[in-house]
C-alpha positions as CSV (number, residue, x, y, z in Angstrom):
1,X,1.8,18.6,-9.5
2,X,5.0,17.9,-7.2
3,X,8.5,16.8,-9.6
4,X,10.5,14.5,-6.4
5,X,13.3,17.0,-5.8
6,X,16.4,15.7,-7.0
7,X,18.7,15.2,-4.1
8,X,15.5,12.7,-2.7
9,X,15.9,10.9,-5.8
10,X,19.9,11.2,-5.4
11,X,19.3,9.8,-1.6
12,X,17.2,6.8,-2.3
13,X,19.8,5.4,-4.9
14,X,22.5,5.5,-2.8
15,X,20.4,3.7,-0.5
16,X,19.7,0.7,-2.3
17,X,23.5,0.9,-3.5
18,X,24.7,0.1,0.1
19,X,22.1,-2.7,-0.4
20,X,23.9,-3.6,-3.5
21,X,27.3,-3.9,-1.9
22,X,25.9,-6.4,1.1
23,X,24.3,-8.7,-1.8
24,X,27.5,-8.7,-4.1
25,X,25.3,-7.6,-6.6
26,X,26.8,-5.2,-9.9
27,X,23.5,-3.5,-10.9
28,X,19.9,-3.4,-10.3
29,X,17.5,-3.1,-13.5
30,X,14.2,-1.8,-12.7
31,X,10.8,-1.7,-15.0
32,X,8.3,-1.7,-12.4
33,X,6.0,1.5,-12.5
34,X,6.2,2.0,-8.4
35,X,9.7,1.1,-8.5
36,X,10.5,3.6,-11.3
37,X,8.8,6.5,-9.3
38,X,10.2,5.8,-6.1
39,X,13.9,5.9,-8.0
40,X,13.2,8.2,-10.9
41,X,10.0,10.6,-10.2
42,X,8.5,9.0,-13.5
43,X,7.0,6.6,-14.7
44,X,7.9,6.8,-18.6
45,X,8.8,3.3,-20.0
46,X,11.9,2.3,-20.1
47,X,14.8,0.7,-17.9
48,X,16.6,2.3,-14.6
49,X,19.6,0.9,-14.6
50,X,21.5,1.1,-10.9
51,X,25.5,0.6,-10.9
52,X,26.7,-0.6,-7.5
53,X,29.0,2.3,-7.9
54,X,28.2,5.7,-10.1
55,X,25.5,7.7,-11.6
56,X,22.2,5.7,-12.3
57,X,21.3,5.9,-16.1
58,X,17.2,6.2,-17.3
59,X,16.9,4.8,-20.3
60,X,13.9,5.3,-21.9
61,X,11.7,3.8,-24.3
62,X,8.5,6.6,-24.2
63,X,7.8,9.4,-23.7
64,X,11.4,10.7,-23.5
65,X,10.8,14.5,-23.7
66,X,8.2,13.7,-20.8
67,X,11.0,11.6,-18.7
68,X,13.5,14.5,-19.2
69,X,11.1,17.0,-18.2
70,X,9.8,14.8,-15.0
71,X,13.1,13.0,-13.8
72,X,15.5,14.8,-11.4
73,X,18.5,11.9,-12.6
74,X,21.3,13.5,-14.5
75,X,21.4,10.8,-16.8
76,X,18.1,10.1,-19.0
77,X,18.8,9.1,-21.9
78,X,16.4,7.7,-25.1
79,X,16.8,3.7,-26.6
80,X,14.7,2.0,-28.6
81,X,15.9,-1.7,-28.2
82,X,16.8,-4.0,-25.2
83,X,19.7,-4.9,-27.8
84,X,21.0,-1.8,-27.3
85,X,21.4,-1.9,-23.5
86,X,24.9,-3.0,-23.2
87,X,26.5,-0.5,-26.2
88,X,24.8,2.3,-23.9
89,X,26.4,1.3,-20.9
90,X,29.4,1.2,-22.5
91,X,29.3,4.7,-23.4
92,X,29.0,5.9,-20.2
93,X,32.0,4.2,-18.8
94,X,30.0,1.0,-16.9
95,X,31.2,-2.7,-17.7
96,X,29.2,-5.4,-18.2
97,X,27.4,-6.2,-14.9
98,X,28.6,-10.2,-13.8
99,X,25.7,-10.5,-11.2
100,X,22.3,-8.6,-11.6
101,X,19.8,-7.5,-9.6
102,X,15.7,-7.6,-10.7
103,X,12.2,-7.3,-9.5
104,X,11.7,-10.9,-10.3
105,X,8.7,-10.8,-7.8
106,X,6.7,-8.9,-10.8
107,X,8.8,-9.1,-13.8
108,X,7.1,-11.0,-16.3
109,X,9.3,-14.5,-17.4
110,X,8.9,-13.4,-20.7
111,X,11.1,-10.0,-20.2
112,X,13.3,-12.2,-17.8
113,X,14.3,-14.3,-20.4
114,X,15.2,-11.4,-22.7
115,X,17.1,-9.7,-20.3
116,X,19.2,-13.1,-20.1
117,X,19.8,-13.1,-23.4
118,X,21.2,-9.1,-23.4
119,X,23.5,-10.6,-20.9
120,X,24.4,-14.1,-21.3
121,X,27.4,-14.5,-19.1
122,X,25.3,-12.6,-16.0
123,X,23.9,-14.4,-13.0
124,X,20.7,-13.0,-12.2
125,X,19.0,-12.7,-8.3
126,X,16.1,-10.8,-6.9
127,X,16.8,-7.3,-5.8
128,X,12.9,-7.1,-4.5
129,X,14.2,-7.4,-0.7
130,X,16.0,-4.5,-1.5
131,X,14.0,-2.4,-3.0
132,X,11.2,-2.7,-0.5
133,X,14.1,-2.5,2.1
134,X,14.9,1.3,1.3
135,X,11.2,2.3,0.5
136,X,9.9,1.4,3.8
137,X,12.1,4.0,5.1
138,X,10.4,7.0,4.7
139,X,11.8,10.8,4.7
140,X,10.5,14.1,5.7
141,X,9.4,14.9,2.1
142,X,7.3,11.6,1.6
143,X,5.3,12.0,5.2
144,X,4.3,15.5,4.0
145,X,2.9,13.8,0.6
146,X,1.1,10.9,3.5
147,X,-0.2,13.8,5.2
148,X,-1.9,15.3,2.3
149,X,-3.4,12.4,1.3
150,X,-5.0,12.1,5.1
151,X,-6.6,15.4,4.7
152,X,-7.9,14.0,1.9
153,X,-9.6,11.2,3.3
154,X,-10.6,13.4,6.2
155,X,-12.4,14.9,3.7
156,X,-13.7,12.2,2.5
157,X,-15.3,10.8,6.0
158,X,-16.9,14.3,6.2
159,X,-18.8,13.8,3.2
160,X,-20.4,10.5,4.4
161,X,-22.6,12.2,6.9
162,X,-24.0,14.7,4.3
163,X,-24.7,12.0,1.7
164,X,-26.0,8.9,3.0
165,X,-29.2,8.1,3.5
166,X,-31.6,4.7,3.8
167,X,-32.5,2.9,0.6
168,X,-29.5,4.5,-1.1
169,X,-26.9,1.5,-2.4
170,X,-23.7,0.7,-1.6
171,X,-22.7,1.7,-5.2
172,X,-24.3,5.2,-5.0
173,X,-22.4,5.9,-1.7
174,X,-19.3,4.4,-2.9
175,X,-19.7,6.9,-6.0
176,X,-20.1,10.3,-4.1
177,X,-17.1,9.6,-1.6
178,X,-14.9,8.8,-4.8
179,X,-16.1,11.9,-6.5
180,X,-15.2,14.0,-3.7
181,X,-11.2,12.1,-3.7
182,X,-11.2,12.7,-7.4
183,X,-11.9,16.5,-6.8
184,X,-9.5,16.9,-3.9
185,X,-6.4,15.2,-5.9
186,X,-7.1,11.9,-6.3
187,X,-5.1,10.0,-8.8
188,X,-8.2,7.4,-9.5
189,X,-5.2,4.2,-8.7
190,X,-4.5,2.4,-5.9
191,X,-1.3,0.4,-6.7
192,X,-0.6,-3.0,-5.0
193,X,2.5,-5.2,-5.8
194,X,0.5,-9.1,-5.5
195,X,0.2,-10.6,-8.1
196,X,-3.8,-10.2,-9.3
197,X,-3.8,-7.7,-6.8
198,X,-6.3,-5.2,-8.1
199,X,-8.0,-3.3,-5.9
200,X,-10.4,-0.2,-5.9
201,X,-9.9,2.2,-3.5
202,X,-13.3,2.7,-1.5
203,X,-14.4,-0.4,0.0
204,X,-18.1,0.9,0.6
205,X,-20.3,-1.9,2.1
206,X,-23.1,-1.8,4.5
207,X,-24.8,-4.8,6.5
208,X,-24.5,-8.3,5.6
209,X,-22.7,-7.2,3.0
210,X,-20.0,-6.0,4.7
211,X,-19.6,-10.0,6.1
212,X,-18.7,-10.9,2.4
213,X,-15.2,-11.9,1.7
214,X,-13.7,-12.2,-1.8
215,X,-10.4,-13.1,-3.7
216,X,-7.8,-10.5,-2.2
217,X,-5.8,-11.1,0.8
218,X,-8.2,-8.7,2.7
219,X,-10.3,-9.1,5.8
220,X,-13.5,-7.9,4.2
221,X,-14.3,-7.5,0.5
222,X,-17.7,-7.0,-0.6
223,X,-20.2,-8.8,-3.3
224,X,-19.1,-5.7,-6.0
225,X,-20.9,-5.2,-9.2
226,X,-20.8,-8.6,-10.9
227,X,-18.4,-11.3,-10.7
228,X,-15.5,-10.0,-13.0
229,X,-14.3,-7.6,-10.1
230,X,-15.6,-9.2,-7.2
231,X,-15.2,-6.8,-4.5
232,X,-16.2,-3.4,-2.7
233,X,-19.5,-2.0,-3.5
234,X,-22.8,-3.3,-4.9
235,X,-26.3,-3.1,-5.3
236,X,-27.0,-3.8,-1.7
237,X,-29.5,-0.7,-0.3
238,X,-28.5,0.9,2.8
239,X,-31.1,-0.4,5.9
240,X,-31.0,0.9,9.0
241,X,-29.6,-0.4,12.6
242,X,-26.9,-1.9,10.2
243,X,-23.2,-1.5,9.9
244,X,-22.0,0.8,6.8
245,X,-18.1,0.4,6.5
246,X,-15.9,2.8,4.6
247,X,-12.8,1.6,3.9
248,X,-11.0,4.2,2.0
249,X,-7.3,4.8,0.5
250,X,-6.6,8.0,0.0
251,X,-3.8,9.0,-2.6
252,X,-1.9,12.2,-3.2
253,X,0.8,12.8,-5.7
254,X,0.9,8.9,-5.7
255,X,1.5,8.5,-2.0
256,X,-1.2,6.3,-0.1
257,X,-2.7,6.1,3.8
258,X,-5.3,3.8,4.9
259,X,-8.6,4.5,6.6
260,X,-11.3,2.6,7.9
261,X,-14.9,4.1,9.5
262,X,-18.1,2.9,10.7
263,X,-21.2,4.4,10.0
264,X,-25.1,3.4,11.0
265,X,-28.3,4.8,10.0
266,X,-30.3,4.5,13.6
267,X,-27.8,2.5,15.5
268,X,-26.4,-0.6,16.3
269,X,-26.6,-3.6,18.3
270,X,-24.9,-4.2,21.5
271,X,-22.7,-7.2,19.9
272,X,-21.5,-5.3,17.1
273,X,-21.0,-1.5,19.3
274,X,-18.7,-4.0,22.5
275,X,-17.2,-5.5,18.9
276,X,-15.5,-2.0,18.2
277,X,-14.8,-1.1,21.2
278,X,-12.8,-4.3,21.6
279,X,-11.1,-3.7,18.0
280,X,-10.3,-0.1,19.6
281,X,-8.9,-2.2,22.3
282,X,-6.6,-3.9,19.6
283,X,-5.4,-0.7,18.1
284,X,-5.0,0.5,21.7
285,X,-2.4,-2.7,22.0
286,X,-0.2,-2.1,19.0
287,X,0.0,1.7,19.8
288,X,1.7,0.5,23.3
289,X,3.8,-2.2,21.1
290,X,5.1,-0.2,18.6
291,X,7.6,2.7,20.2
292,X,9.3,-1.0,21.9
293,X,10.4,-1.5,18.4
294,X,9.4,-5.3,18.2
295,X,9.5,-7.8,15.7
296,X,6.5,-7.5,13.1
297,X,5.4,-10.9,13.8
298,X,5.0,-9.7,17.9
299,X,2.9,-7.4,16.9
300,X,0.8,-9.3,15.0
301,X,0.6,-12.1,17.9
302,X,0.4,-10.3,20.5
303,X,-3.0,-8.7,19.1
304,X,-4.3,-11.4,17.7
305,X,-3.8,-13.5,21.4
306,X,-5.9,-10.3,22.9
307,X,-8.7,-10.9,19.7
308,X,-8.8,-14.2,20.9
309,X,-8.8,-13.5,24.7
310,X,-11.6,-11.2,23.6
311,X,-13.6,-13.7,22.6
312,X,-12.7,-13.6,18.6
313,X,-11.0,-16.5,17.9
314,X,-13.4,-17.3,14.7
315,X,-14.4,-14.0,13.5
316,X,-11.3,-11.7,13.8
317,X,-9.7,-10.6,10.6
318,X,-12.3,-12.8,8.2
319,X,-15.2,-15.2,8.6
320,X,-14.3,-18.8,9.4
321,X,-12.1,-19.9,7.0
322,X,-11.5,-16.7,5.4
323,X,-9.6,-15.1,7.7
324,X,-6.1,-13.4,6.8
325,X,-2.7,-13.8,9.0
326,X,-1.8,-10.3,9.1
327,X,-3.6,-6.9,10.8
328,X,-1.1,-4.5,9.2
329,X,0.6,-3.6,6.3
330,X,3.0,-1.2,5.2
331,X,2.3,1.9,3.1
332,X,3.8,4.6,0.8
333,X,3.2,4.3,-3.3
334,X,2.1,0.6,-2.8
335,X,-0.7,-0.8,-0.6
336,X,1.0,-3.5,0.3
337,X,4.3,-2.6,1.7
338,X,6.9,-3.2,4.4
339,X,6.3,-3.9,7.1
340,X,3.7,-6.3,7.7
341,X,2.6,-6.7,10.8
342,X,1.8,-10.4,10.1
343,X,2.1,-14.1,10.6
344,X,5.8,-15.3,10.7
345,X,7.6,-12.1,10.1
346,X,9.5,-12.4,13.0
347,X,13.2,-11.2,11.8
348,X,12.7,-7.9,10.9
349,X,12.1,-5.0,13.3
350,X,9.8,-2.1,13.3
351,X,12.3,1.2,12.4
352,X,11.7,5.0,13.0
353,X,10.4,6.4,9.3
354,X,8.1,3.1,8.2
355,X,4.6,4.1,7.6
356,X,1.5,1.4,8.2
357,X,-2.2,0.7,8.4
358,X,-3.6,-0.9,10.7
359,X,-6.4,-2.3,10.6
360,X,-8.3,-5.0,13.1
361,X,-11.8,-6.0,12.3
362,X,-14.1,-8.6,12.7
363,X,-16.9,-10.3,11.2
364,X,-20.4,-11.6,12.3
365,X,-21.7,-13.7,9.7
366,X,-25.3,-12.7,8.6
367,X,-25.0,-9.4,10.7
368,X,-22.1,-7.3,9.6
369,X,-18.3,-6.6,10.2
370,X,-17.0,-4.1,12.3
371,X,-13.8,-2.4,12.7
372,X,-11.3,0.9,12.3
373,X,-8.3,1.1,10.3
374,X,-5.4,3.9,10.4
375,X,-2.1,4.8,9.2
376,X,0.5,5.2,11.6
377,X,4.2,6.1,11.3
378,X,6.8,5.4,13.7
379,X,9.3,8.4,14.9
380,X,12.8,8.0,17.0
381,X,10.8,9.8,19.6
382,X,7.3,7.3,19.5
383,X,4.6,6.5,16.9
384,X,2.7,8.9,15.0
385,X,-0.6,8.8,13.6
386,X,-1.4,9.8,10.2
387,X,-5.0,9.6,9.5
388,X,-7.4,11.5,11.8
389,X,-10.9,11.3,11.0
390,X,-13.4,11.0,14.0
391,X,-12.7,7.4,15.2
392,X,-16.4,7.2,17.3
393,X,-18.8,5.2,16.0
394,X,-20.8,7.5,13.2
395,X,-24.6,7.1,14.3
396,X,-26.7,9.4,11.8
């Protein structure tokens, strides 16, 4: 088990203090568990409060001993009522904060309205941009954790071949790839900021199946199990000459990367085999984009002008009227990340350190979808790929 080293911690605060400054705001009060490991290594409950100047100060609810133990901050410190949040920042010298900073995007309005009442006289704003703005930035120390979590799924990919076999269901492949994370680290979550936005982390799904799209803002998502978590894998038996996707997010020491495969049992036809070739074609295009530093939005039109040139205008990234306006999406303790390479992001720039899947697919109603997915990260000296798993089409 990794503890985030202490001057990382001490780097990624200061960070999102410069933020701080540009937004005029005093302090930032976080509760979010991704947010809280990012900034404290933990993910005990409590509040991490974030002066624009000075020492942040962990105050937390439960487990204290554990947040102590875990936390690289010099300040953790126990409380036991939000009452008590201004009397403790008192005693470490901070005045009451005028303008403060929140993750309203998640925070329920319940705990928002508390916090107003700690701090009647505060105006409060949404420190979100911020946040995502100095995790999308990743250091040396957090590509090594993305690395490990690509062998992972390497491993992962190479258990496919020796498992799968006709008449076997999506639900019993799904189950032997996600035994095999589980014994090579995984942490059994895959965290995503939307709201409702649970998600398993094998999307296992094999012919027409794989066609099926379902609640999440996702190309694909599978019939699932019953209607009360309508997604990934089902009861659906594995045919042959059909498409088998796996879809799988690996995660180490709470650090995720992205990776999509396709398998067949006999082979394929020639529609869906010139369909990924063309979605290699796609992922060919961004790789050519990216080191060009564009806008996220170019990206995202430029590739989906070729899907379209390609003769995908109605299949590519969804069936008709399901289809999503994005073909990438940021990565690092959160699925869904900056940047996205999407729709009408067209003021923000790709940067050396942001990690991202990518993903293009496309769907043939009836038939099957096809597609690859990878996480990438870009470097000062060009773009970088993460995941490396066999991208030819898997014919067993």
């Amino acid at each position: 088990m990794r503890i985030t080293p202490a001057e990382e911690l001490a780097y990624r605060c200061k960070r999102l203090q410069h933020f701080m400054v540009e937004e005029g705001l005093d302090a930032v009060i976080m509760l979010q568990n991704a947010d809280l490991f990012y900034f404290t290594g933990t993910i005990q409950a409590g509040n991490l409060y974030v002066p624009a100047e000075g020492e942040p100060l962990y105050m937390v609810r439960k487990d204290f001993m554990r947040a102590r133990m875990e936390c690289g901050l010099k300040e953790v410190v126990p409380f036991s009522s939000m009452k008590d949040l201004p009397a403790l920042l008192a005693g470490y010298g901070y005045p009451v904060p005028a303008r403060i900073g929140m993750e309203l995007d998640v925070l329920p309005v319940n705990f928002f309205d508390r916090y107003q009442k700690v701090f009647p006289a505060a105006r409060f704003s949404d420190a979100t941009p911020s946040i995502r703005k100095v995790r999308m930035i990743k250091t040396h120390y957090e590509i090594h954790l993305l690395q490990d979590a690509a062998n992972q799924v390497d491993k992962v990919n190479s258990r496919v071949k020796e498992v799968v076999r006709e008449g076997m269901t999506d639900l019993e492949l799904a189950a032997e790839l996600e035994y095999t994370a589980r014994r090579e680290g995984h942490q059994g979550l895959v965290r995503m900021r939307a709201f409702n936005g649970e998600m398993v982390y094998a999307h296992v799904f094999s012919g027409p199946d794989t066609a099926v799209p379902a609640y999440l803002d996702t190309p694909l998502g599978g019939m699932g199990l019953n209607p009360s978590f309508g997604q990934g894998a089902g009861y659906n038996r594995i045919e042959r000459n059909e498409p088998i996707i796996v879809d799988f997010a690996g995660s180490f020491d709470g650090y995720l990367v992205d990776q999509t495969r396709i398998f067949a049992i006999g082979g394929l036809s020639d529609k869906l085999k010139k369909g990924y070739e063309d979605m290699l074609k796609i992922q060919e295009r961004m790789m050519a984009l990216a080191p060009e530093r564009p806008t996220w939005g170019r990206i995202y039109e430029e590739c989906l002008d070729l899907a379209v040139e390609l003769g995908y205008a109605e299949s590519f990234m969804g069936r008709r009227g399901a289809q999503v306006s994005f073909i990438g999406h940021g990565l690092g303790i959160e699925i869904d990340e900056y940047p996205f390479l999407a729709k009408g992001f067209n003021d923000m720039t790709l940067e050396p350190g942001m990690v991202f899947a990518f993903e293009p697919k496309v769907v043939f109603p009836g038939e099957g979808a096809i597609g690859i997915e990878n996480t990438f990260y870009l470097t000062e000296s060009g773009l970088k790929q993460l995941t490396f798993s066999d991208q030819k089409l898997i014919i067993l």
